[in-house]
N, C-alpha and C positions, 0 to 999 in steps of 0.2 A: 614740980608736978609734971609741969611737959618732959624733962626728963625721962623722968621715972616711965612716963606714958615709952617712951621711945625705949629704954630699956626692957619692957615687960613685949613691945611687939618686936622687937630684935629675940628674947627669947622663945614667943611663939613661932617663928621662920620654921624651925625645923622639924615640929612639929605638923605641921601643914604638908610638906614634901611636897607642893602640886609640881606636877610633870605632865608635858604637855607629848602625844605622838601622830604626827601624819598617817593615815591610813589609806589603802584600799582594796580593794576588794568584791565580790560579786556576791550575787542571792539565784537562787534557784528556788520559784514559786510554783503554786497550783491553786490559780485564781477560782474561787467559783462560779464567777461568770460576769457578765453584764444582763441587767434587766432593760425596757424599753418600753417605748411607746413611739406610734407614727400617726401624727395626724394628718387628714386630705380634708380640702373646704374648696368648693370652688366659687368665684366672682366676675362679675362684668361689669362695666360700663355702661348706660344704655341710659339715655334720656326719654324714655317713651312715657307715656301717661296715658290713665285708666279713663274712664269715658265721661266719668265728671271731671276730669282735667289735673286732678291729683297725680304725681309722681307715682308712677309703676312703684320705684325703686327709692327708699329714704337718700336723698342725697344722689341719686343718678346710680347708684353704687346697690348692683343686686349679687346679692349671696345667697349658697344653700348653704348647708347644713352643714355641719361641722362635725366630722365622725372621727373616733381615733381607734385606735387598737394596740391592746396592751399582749407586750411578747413576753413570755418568760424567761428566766435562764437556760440554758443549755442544760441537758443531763450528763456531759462530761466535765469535767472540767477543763479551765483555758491553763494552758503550759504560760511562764513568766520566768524571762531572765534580767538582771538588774544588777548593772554595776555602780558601784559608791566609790567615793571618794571626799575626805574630809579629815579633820582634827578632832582627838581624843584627850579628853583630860582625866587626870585625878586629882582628886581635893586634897588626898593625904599619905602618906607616906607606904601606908599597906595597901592603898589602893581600892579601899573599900566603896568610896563613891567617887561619883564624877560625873561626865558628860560627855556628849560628841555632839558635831555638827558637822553635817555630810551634804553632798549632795546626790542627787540618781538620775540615772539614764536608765528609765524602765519599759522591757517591748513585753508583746502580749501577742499572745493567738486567739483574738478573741471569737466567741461565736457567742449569736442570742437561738433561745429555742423559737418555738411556733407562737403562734396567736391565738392567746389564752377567751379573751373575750373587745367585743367589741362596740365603743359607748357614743352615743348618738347627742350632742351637747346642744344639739337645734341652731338657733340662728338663721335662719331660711327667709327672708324677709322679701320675697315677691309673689307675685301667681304669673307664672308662665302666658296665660292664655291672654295676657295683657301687653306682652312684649309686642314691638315691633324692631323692622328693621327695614335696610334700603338693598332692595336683590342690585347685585352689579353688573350684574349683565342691561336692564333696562332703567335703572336707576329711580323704579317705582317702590313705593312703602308695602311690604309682605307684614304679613300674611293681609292678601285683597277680600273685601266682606264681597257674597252671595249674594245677590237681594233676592224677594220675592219666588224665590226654590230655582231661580235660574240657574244653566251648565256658569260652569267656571271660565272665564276668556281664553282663547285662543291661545296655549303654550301652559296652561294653568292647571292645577289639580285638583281636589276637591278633600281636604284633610277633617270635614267632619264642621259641626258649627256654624256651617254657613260662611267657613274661610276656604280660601284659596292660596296655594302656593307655586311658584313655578314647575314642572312637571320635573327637570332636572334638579330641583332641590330636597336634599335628604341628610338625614341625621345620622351621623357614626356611633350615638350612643342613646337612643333615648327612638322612638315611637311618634311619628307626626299624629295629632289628634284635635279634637275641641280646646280641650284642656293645654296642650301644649301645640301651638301649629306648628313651631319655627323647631323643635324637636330640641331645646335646651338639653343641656346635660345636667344630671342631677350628680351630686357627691359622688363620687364612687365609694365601693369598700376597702378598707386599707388591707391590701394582701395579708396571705395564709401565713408564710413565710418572708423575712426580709433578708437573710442572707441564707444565699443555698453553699456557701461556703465562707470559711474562717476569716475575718478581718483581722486587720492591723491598727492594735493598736501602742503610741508611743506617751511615756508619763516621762516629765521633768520636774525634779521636786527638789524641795530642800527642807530637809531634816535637823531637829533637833532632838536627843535621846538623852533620859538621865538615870543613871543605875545604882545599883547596890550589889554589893560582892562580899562571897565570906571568904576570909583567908586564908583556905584551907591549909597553902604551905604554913604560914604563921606558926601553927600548929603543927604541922609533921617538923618544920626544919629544927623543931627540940629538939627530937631522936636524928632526924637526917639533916646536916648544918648542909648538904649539897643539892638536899631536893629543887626539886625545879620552881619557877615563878607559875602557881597554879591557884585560881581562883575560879568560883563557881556564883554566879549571881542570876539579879531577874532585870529587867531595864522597862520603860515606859517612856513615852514619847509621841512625835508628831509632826507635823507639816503642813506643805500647802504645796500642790503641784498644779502642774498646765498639760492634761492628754489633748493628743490628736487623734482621732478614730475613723478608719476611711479603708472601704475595700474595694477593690477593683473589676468584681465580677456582680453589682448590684444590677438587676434586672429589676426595673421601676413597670409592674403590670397595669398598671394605669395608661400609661403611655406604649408601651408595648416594645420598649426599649431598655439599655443601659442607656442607664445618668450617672449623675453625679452620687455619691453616697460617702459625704462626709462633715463629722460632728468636733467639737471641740470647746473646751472650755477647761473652767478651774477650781478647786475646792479646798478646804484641807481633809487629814486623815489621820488618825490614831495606829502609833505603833504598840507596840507589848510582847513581851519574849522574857527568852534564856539566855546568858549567854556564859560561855567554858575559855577561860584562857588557859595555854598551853604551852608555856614558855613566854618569853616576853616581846614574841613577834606574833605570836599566833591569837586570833581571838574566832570561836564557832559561835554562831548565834541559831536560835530557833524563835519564830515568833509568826504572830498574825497584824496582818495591817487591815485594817476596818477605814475604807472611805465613806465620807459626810458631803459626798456634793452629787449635783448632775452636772450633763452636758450637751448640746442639742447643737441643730439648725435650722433654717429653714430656707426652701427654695420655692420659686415659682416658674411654672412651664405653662405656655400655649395650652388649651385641652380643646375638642368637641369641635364643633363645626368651625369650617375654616371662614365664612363668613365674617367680612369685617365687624356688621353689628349684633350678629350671635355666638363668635366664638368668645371663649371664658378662657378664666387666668387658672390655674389650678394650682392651689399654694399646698404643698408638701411640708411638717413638721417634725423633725425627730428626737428623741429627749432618750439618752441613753445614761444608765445609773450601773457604776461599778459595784461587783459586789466585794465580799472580803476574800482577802490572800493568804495563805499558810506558806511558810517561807524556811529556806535553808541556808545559810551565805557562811560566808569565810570569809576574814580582813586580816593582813598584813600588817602590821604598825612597824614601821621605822624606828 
C-alpha cells in the first residue's frame, strides 16, 4: 500500500510542474486621496473650588469641548510610485495558477481637500467664572471680589461681577468678563485648511497575490510550436503595511506657527487586477488596491494665557484614512 501511495505521487511530480521566479519591479499609481479629521480640546490643571467648597474642576482637571473637523479628499488626485520585490509561483506546468509574495516601498504626493464640516462632541466640564489663580507678580489669588460697589485696589481693574484683576493682566484669546474674569481660552475651531501644500507620504507593506491565467499560447502553439510564453489572467490578494505621513510646511492656526505634522500607523489592504505575460521574463499588471485601516496622532502644546495657573494644554488629534489606488506596474522575473 505504502508503495503503491509513493508510486502514484512520483507519477503526479510532473504533472504539478511548480516553478518558482524572483521578481522585481515598479507600479505607477493615481491614488484618490486621503480623507481626515483633526481634533482640538483644550485642558488645565487648577485646584480652585466653587463657593460651597466643591471642585471647580472633576478631579482638578478642567476641559472644554472637544470639536473636530472632518476634511475631504482632494479633487485631484495624489501621483504613487511603488517598487516590489518578491517570489512568484506556479502550481502547474501551464502555468495557470499560482501565487506571489512581495514586498513594497510605496511614496505618495499626498494632499487632503478642505473642511467639509465641523462637530462639537462636548465634554466642557467647568464654568470659568469659578476659576482662580495666583497673579505672580504679587503672589495674591485673582480674580480679587469688590465688595459693597467699591473702586478696585490700587493696580487693579474692574472686569465686571464685582471681580478684579490686575490692570496689566489680559487674555490673548478670549474677553475678561463676569462670566470669565481670568479670560480662559475656550476650544478653538479646527482650521479651514490643513495642508496648504502636498505631503508625504511612505507605505511598507507585504503582499500576498493569488491568480488564475488562461493559456493563451497553449492553444496558439498547435499552429505555431514557436509562439511565445503568453498568458492572460485576473489575480486577488492582499496585505498589511505600516505608512508614515508628514509634511513640512504645516502651519498650526491655533498657535500661529509651523509645528509638527505628522501621522502613522498600520492596516491591511485588498489588492485586485489584471495581469498579461509576455515572454517569460515579462509580467504587466493593472489593478486597484482598496485600504481598510486609519492612522493618526496626537500632540500637545502650551495655548492661552501664559499665566502659570491659567494657561491650558491644548491637545491636537489627527486621524488620516487612505483612500483606493488605481495602478500600473511591470515585474521582471528571473
Amino acid at each position: 500500500m505504502f508503495k503503491s501511495l509513493i508510486v502514484l505521487g512520483a507519477g503526479c511530480l510532473p504533472l504539478m510542474g511548480v516553478s518558482n521566479h524572483i521578481f522585481t519591479g515598479a507600479r505607477l499609481g493615481a491614488s484618490i486621496g486621503f480623507e481626515g479629521s483633526y481634533g482640538q480640546q483644550v485642558s488645565m490643571v487648577n485646584p480652585s473650588t466653587k463657593p460651597d467648597g466643591s471642585p471647580a474642576c472633576p478631579s482638578n482637571n478642567c476641559k472644554g469641548d472637544e470639536l473636530i473637523g472632518f476634511y475631504a479628499r482632494d479633487k485631484q488626485p495624489s501621483f504613487a510610485f511603488t517598487y516590489t520585490v518578491g517570489d512568484e509561483l506556479f502550481f502547474d506546468k501551464l502555468a495557470i495558477s499560482g501565487m506571489r509574495v512581495y514586498g513594497t516601498m510605496e511614496y505618495t504626493h499626498a494632499a487632503l481637500g478642505e473642511r467639509y464640516k465641523v462637530e462639537n462632541k462636548g465634554g466642557k466640564n467647568y464654568d470659568p467664572q469659578y476659576i482662580k489663580a495666583v497673579d505672580p507678580t504679587t503672589g495674591n489669588v485673582i480674580p480679587q471680589a469688590v465688595t459693597n460697589g467699591n473702586p478696585p485696589p490700587d493696580g487693579f481693574k474692574n472686569v465686571g461681577g464685582d471681580l478684579a484683576v490686575p490692570n496689566g493682566y489680559n487674555s490673548s484669546c478670549a474677553r475678561l468678563g463676569a462670566s470669565n474674569p481670568l479670560g480662559l481660552c475656550p476650544t478653538p475651531t479646527p482650521q479651514e485648511s490643513l495642508l496648504q501644500h502636498p505631503a508625504n507620504a511612505i507605505s511598507l507593506g507585504l503582499n500576498v497575490d493569488f491568480f488564475l491565467n488562461v493559456p493563451i499560447d497553449y492553444w496558439v502553439r498547435k499552429r505555431n510550436a514557436k509562439f511565445l510564453f503568453f498568458k492572460w489572467g485576473v489575480f486577488v490578494g492582499g496585505g498589511v503595511e505600516y505608512t508614515m505621513f508628514w509634511s513640512d510646511h504645516f502651519v498650526n492656526q491655533a498657535l500661529g506657527k509651523k509645528t509638527r505634522f505628522f501621522a502613522a500607523g498600520s492596516g491591511f489592504f485588498v489588492n485586485v487586477g489584471t495581469q498579461l505575460y509576455v515572454g517569460k521574463h515579462n509580467r504587466l499588471i493593472m489593478g486597484w488596491k482598496f485600504p481598510y485601516y486609519k492612522f493618526g496622532a496626537q500632540n500637545w502644546y502650551n495655548y492661552g494665557n501664559s499665566n502659570p495657573g491659567t494657561q491650558q494644554t491644548l491637545k491636537q488629534t489627527l486621524s488620516i484614512t487612505p483612500l483606493s489606488q488605481f495602478f500600473l506596474g511591470y515585474a521582471y522575473l528571473f
